[in-house]
VEXFI-982961 format. One record per atom (N, C-alpha, C): z, x, y. Coordinates in pm, whole numbers, plus 50000, padded with zeros to 5 digits. Layout:
% VEXFI-982961
ZXY
...
% end
This chain:
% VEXFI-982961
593476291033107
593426305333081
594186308232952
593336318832848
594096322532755
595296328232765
596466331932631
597436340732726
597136354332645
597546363932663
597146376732613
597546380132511
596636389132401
597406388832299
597896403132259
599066398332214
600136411532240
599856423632158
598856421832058
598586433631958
597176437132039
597186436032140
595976442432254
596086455232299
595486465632251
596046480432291
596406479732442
595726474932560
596726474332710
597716469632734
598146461132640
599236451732642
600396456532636
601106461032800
602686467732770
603626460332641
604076472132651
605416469232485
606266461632585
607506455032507
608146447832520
609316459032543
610236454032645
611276467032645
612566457932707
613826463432708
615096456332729
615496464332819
616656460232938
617146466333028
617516478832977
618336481032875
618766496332854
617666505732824
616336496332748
614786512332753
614506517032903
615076507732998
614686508333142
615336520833182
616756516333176
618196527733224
617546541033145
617636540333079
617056556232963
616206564133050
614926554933035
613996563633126
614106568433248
615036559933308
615236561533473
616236573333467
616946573133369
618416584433383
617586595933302
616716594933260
616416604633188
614826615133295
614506603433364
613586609433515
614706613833608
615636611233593
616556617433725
617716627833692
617286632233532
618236642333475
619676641033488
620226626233480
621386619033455
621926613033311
620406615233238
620846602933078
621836615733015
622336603532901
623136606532841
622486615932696
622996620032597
622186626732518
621826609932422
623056600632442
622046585832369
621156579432452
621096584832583
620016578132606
618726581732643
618946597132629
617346605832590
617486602532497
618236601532386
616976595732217
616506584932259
617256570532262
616656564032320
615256562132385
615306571032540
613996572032619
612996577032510
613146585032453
611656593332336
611626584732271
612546575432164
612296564132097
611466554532099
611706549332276
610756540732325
609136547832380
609726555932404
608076560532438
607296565832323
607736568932249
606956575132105
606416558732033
607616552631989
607286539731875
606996528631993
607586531132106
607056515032220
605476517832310
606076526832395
604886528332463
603016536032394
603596545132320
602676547732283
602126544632124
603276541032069
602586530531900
601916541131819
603096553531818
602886566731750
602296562231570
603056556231559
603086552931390
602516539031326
601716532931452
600606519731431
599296521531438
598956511831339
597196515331317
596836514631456
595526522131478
594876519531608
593996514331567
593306509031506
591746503031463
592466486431478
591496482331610
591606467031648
589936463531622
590156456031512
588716445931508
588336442031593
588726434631684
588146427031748
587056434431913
587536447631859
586806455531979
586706473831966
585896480732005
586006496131955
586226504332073
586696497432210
587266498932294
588586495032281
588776485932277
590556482132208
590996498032127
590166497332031
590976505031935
590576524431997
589446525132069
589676533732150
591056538832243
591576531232296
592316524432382
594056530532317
593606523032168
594976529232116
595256538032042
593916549232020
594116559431986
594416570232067
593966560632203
594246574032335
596326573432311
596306560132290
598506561832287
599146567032255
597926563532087
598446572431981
598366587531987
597386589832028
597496606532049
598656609532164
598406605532276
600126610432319
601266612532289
601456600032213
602846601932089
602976607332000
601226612631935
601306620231875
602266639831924
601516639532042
601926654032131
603006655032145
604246644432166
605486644232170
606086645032084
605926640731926
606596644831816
606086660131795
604676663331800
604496675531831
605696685731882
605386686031975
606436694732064
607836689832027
608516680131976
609646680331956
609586686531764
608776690131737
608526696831596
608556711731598
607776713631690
607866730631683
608556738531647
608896749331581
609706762431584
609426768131701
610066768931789
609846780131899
610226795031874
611066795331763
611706807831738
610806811331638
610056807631560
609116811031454
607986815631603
607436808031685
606556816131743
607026825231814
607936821831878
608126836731965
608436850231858
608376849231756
608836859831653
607206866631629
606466854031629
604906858331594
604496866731692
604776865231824
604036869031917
604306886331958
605856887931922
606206901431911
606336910131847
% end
């Protein structure tokens, strides 16, 4: 059997005990403020590969695959971009 290859859009990211702690303290509204950057860190540039090509040659499902990531990570720098005070100013 082949082994998988890691630039495979399904292919979980690689992560270290402390991306673990982050997320977990940061699902149970315990993290620290370093380890919500952290948690968004990893999920923006790890899990979802905000700022990596998505176009995989070798398939247009692959690269389907990682544009779906990429757009999530895209939504999260999103929303951590916003002016909220610029819109709520618009709206009134």
């Amino acid at each position: 059997m082949s082994k998988p290859n890691p630039s495979a859009a399904h292919f979980p990211p690689s992560w270290e005990p402390a991306d673990v702690k982050a997320i977990q303290s940061l699902a149970s509204g315990e993290a620290t403020p370093e380890m919500q950057k952290r948690a968004l860190d990893f999920m923006i540039n790890k899990v979802c590969l905000t700022y990596d090509l998505s176009y995989r040659p070798e398939s247009d499902r692959e690269t389907v695959f990682a544009e779906g990531r990429r757009f999530t990570g895209l939504q999260l720098v999103k929303l951590l971009s916003i002016n909220l005070a610029a819109i709520k100013q618009a709206k009134s």
